[in-house]
N, C-alpha and C positions, 0 to 999 in steps of 0.2 A: 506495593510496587506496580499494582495493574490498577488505580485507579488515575485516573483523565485528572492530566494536568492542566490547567486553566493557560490560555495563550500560549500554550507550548507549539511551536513552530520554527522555523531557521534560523531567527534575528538570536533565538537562545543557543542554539547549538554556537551563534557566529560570536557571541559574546563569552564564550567558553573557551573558544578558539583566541579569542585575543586575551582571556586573561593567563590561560596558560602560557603563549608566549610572551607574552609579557615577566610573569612568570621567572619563566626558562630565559629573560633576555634576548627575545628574538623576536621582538613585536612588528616589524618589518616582516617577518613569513609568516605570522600570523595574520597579518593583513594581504598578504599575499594568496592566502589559502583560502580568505574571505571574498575575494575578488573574483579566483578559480570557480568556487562553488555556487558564488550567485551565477555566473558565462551558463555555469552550466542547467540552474534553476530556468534562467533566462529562456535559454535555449529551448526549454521543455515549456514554459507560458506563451510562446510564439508557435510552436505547433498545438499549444491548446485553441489557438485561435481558429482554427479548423476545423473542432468537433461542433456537430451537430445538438444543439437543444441540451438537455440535461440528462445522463444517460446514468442511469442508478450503477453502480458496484456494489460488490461483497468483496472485501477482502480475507480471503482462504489462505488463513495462514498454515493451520494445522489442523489433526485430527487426534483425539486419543480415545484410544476404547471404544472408537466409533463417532465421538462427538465430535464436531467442527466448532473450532474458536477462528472467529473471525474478530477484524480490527474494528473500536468500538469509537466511542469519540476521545477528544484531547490525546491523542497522539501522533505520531507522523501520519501514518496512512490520510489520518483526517482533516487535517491538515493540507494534504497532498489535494485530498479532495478537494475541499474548498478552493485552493490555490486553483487549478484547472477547470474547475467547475462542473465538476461531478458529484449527484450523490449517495454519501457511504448507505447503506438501509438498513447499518445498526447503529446510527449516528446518533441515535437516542439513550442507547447501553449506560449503564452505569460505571462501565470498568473499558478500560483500554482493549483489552482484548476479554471478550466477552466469550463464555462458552454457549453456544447458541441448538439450536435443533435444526434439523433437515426440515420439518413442519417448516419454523418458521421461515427457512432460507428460499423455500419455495413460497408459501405465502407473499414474502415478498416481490420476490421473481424481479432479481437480478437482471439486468440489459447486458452487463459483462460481470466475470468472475476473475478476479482476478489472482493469481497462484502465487503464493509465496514458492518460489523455488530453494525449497533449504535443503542443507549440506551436512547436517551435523547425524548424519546414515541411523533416523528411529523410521518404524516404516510408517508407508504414505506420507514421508518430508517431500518428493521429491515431487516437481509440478505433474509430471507422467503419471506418478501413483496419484495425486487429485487425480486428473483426468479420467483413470481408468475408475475409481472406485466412484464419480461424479454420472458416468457413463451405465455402471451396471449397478446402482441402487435404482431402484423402482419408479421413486419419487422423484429423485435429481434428474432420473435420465429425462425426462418429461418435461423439463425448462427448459424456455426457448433459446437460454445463455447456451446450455449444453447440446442441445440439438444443433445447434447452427454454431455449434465451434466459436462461442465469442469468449476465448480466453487471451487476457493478456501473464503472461508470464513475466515474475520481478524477482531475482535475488529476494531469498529471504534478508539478506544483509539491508538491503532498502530501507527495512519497511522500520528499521531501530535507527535512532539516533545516533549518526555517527559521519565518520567520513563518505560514505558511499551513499549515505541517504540521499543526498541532491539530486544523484539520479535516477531517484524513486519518479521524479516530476516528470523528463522528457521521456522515460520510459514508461508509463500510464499514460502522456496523453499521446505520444504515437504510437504506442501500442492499441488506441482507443479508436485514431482518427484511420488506421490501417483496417480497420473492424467496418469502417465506414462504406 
């Protein structure tokens, strides 16, 4: 379940969305709900037009036992990226959310970080615990993303496939063009 699905992007979640109502009889709100979430894709590819150049991301989903998994390629995050024109710097990953090293997160050296803000209470889910555990590792505190505060903060709900994903878009890229 974490390996990169090939073209996975919105036209599938939107195709998902009409066949279930379809489905259920109700293919009229499911094209309703189709319409809603592009306003709102939209809405975030028009503030993409603002960012400067091509500014690398990590996306910081999670930590366990110390490790960072970050978003890898063929899934939303990557997706998101492409859409706005950012890029991901584990876009290469073999797996969706790839379990990654501090070494290489700094080798790369990120332009912004961006925080999965999750809910579901393991510690360091929450963007604050990134922050603080990003700030007093040795290595991390030492990139230029974390010195100079260039964090955008996203719902963990974002970053999975779903209803709320849409607003993964205008919230990366004004949370990008605000960094500006």
């Amino acid at each position: 379940f974490h390996q990169a699905v090939a073209g996975a992007g919105f036209d599938l979640l939107f195709d998902e969305y009409r066949q279930l109502a379809s489905i259920f009889d109700v293919a009229g709100r499911g094209e309703q709900m189709v319409t809603e979430q592009q306003a709102v894709i939209d809405s975030g590819l028009d503030a993409a037009q603002q960012i400067d150049g091509t500014p690398t991301v990590m996306w910081f989903y999670s930590t366990y036992g110390g490790t960072p998994y970050a978003a890898g390629p063929g899934g939303l995050p990557q997706h998101v990226s492409e859409l706005i024109g950012v890029a991901n710097i584990f876009d290469e990953s073999s797996t969706k959310w790839p379990e990654v090293s501090w070494d290489e997160v700094a080798a790369r050296k990120p332009d912004i970080i961006v925080l999965a803000d999750l809910t579901r209470g393991e510690p360091g889910d929450t963007a604050q615990e990134k922050v603080e555990l990003l700030r007093s590792d040795a290595l991390t505190s030492q990139l230029p993303a974390v010195k100079n505060n260039r964090f955008v903060v996203i719902p963990g709900s974002y970053m999975d496939p779903g209803y709320s994903s849409a607003y993964a878009v205008p919230a990366l890229a004004e949370g990008i063009v605000g960094l500006q």
